[in-house]
N, C-alpha and C positions, 0 to 999 in steps of 0.2 A: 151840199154835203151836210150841212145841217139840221134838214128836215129830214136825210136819210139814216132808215131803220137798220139796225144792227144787232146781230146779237152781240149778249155780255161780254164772250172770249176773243170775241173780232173788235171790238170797241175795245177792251182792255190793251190788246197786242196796237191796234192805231195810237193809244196815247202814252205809249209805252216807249222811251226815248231810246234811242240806240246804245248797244254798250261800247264802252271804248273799243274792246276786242272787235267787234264787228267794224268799226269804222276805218281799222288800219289798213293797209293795200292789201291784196291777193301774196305777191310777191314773199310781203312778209309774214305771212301767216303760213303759206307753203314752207317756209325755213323754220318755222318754231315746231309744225308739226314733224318735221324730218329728224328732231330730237327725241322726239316721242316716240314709246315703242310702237307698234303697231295696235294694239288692244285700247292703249290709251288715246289715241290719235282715233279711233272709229267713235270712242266715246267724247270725247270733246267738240265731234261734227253734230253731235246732239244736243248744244250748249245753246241753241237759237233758231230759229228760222235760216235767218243770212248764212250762218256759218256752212249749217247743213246743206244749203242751195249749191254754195260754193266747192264741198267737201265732195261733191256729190257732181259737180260739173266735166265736160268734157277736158276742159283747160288742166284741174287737179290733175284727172286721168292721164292725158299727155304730159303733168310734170312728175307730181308726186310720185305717182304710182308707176311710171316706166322708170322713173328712176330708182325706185325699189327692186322692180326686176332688172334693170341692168347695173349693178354697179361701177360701170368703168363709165358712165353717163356724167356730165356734169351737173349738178342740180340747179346752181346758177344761171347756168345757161340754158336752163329748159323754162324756168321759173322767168326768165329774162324774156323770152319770147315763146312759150307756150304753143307746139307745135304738134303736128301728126305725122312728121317723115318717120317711118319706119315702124309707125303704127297697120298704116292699109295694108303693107302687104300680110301681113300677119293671120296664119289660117286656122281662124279660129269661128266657132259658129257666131251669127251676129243678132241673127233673129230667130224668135221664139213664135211657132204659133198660136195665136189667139184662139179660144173655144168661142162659138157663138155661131148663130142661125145663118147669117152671110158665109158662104164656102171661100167667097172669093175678098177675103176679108181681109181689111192691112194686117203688117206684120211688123210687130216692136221692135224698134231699134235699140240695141245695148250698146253701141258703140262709145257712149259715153264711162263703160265700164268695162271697156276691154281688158285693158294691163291690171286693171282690179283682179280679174277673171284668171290672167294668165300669171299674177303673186297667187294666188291662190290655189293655181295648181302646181305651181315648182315647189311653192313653201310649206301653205298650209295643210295638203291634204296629205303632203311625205311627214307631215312632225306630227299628227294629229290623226286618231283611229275614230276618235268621237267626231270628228268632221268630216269624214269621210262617210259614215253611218249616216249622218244627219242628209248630205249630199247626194244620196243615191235617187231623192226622188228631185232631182233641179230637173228645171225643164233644158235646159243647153246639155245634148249629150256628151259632147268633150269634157263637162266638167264631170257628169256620168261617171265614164270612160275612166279618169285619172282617177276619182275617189275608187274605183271598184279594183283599178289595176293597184292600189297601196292594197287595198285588203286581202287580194288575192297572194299577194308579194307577203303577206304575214297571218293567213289562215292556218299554218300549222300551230304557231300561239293559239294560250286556250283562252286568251280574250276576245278573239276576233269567234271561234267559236262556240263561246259560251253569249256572246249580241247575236248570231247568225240563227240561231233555238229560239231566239224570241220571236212572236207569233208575226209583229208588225213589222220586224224585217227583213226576214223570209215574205213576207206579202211583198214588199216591195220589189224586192228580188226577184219572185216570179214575173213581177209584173213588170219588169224589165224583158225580162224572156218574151211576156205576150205583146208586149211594144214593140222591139225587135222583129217580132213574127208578123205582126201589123204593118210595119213601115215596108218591109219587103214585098209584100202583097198589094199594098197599095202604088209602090213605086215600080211593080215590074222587075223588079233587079234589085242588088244586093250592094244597098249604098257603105262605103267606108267605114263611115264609125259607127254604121247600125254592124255591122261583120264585126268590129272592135269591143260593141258594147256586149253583144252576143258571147262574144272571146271572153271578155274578163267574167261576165258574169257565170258562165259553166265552166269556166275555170275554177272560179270560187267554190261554187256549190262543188264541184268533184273532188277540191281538195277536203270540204267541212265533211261529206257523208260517206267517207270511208270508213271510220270507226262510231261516229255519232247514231245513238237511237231515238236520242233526243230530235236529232235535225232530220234525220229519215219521217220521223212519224207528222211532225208540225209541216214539212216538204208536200207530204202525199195531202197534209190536210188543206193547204194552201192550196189543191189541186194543180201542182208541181209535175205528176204525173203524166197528166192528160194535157200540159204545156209542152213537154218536152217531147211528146209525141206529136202535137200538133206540130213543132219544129223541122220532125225527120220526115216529115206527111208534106212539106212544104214545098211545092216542085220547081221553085227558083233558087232554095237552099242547098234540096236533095233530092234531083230531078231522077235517078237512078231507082230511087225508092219507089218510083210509080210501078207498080204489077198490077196480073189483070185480078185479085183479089179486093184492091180497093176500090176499084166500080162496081163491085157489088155488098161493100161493107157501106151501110147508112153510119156506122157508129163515127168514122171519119169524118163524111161531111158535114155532123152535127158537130164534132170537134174543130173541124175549121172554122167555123160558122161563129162560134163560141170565141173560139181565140180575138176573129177578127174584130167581135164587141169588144173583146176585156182588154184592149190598150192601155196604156200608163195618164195617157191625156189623150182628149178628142185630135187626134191624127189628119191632118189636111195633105192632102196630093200635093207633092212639091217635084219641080222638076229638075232632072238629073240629066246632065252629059253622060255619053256612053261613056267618058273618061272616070267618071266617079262611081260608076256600079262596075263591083267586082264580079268573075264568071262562077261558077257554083263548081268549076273544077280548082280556081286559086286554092293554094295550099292552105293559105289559113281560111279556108272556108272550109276546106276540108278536115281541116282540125278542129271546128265547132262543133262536127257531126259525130268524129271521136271524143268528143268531151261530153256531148250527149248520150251516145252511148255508155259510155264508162261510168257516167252516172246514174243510169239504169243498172249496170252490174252491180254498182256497191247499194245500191238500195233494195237489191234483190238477193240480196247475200245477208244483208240483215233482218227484215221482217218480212214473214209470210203475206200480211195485209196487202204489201208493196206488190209482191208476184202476182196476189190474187187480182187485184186493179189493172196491172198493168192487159195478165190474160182477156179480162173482161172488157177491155178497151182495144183488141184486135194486135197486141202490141207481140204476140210471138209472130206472126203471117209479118209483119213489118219486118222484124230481127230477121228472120229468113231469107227474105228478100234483099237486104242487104248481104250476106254472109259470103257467098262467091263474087262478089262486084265491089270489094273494096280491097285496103292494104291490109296488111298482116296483124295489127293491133287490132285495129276494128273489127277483121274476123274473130279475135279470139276474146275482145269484149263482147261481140254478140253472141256467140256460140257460149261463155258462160252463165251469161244474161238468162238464156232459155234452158239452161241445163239447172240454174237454180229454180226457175218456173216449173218445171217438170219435176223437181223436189218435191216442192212445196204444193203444189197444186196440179191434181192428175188430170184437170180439162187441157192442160197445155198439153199433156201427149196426145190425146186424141186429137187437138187442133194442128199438132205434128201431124199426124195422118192425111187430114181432108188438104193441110197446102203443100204435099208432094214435100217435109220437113226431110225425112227419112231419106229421100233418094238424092237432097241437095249434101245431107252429113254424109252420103257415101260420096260424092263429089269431091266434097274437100279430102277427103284421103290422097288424093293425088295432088295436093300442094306440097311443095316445097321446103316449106316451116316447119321444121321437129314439133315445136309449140304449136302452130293452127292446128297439124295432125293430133297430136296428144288432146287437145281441149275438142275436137272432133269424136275421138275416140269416147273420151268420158263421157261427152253426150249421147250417142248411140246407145252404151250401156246402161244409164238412166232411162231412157227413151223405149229402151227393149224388157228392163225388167217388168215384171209382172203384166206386163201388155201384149196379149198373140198377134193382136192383132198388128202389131208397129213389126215383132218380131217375124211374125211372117213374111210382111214387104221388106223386112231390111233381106233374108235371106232369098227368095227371090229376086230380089234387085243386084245380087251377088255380092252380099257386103260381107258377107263369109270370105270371098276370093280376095277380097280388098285388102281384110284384115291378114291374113296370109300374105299378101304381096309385101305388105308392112312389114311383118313379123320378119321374111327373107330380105328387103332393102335396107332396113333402118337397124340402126345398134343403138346400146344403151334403153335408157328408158321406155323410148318410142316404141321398141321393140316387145319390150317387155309386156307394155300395155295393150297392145296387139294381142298377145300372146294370151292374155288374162281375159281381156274379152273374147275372144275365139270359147277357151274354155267355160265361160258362163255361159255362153250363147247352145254351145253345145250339152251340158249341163243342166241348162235350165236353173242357176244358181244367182245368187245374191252379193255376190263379193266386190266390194267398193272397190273403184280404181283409183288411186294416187297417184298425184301429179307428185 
């Protein structure tokens, strides 16, 4: 040892004698620390090497730390013998995968930080918005999952939307979307808390860009657009959405292609019991695709730039395609979706034309829904103004009789709207319809 070279900080730290704090048991430093709040207890595990070794140990974790999540736990008796019953069964993710050139590459254990993990999502991420913001990009989706379901739980607050406008974490947030759309594709199937992480996170975004033009515009620039398309395009997500239009649209598979680069972290094949992938008809999978949607209508209701991106990305031929194959909301988030596109930008009527748009809006008139009919109706009338060409096929397709069968079946509103487009159509007139 005395002819061995050292540097300075390792030679200093070898003759550097222990402090008394370091040299007391385990036992009772576990009990000084349980006085300490928590904030101060993280900083005090930085007071040395040993302490932090220890702070930082499986044994802590089995006492200290389960016994902050449970309180009815004895701390004595954990601290007394330092155990893991009723740690294992606990489902909570364990391992993280590593990036690197080996595919078949180990994978980190955290198990030393479990009950760390799981105070962190009962306490820290419900008391705390800036912890939850900081935490969206952890590699452990559960802890994901919990930061994203607090914020979503408090997106109407204009704190939570005045951080979601900033450019880096709306990036994030997308790219949760294209992680989620990665793991699905790579795994075949629609595992648990990629379906959850999915959930919270257009959850969020649907609640922030209802009224936001702030978060609409930094959204499309994060290329938020062309994510949430690649989503409804995903055929283990939203196997229904396949028609025979996207075998011949390239703008898609360049889209897929793209998504499956831009992951949140290099993404490794893991595998799944058929127990842990959900089917793409599960209700809350189905609710991803209504959230996806609905966040295309309110982003389409605010800026023209939004309608014109979405058109140029194949995204009316997709809406369509959905519009008779799903439930009643989703109908009538898509059908506003493409009624604001045909607003704003007149290439979406004509691309009504070329994917039979016009003869699916006469379709829906025979639904059941005062509302899908009504929001049907408005769009026909956008669709048909100033266009012979849409207005020709709608009355050859008989949507003149349609609107008539309307106007005699339905009362109130429904009727009325009926009533009003009939008379433009026959007119040749301009007259907005009101919902």
């Amino acid at each position: 040892m005395g002819s061995q070279r050292v540097c300075k900080s390792c030679s200093t730290r070898l003759h550097t004698p222990p402090s008394i704090w370091s040299q007391l048991p385990f036992a009772i430093q576990v009990h000084v620390a349980s006085y300490l709040s928590t904030s101060s207890m993280m900083e005090w595990s930085l007071v040395d090497q040993d302490t932090h070794r220890r702070f930082t140990s499986r044994d802590f974790d089995a006492s200290y730390w389960y016994w902050r999540c449970h309180s009815d736990t004895s701390l004595h008796d954990l601290v007394k013998s330092p155990r893991d019953s009723g740690v294992e069964s606990k489902e909570i993710q364990l391992t993280v995968p590593l990036s690197g050139s080996d595919f078949r590459s180990t994978q980190s254990c955290i198990r030393c930080c479990q009950n760390r993990l799981e105070f962190v999502q009962k306490h820290a991420l419900s008391e705390s918005l800036n912890a939850c913001f900081s935490l969206i990009n952890y590699p452990l989706v559960s802890i994901r999952v919990s930061a994203l379901r607090t914020l979503r739980r408090e997106s109407a607050g204009l704190a939570v939307q005045h951080v979601v406008a900033q450019s880096d974490v709306m990036s994030s947030l997308v790219r949760c979307l294209q992680f989620g759309n990665t793991q699905i594709l790579n795994t075949h199937g629609i595992p648990t808390e990629i379906q959850e992480l999915l959930l919270m996170v257009s959850g969020l975004l649907l609640n922030t860009t209802q009224s936001s033009r702030d978060i609409s515009t930094v959204f499309r620039e994060k290329e938020g657009i062309t994510t949430v398309l690649a989503l409804l395009q995903n055929e283990f997500l939203n196997p229904r959405s396949q028609s025979s239009f996207t075998d011949s649209s390239p703008t898609f598979s360049r889209l897929a292609e793209s998504s499956s680069r831009s992951g949140l972290s290099s993404p490794r094949l893991q595998t799944h019991s058929s127990s842990d992938l959900l089917s793409a008809r599960d209700p809350s999978v189905r609710k991803i695709i209504l959230y996806l949607i609905g966040l295309l209508m309110n982003l389409c209701n605010l800026e023209k730039a939004n309608c014109v991106e979405l058109v140029g990305l194949d995204g009316v031929e997709l809406l369509m395609s959905l519009i008779q194959l799903t439930n009643e909301r989703m109908m009538i988030y898509a059908l506003e979706t493409v009624k604001s596109c045909c607003r704003w930008c007149p290439e979406a009527r004509d691309r009504l034309a070329a994917c039979d748009g016009v003869i699916k809006i006469i379709n829906v008139f025979a639904c059941s829904s005062a509302k899908v009919v009504m929001s049907a109706i408005a769009l026909a009338t956008v669709v048909t103004r100033g266009h012979p060409g849409n207005t020709r096929l709608f009355r050859l397709a008989n949507g003149l009789n349609a609107l008539n069968q309307i106007e005699e079946a339905w009362s109130g509103p429904c009727s009325v709207c009926a009533a009003k487009a009939i008379s433009n159509l026959l007119r040749g007139g301009t007259i907005e319809l009101k919902q």
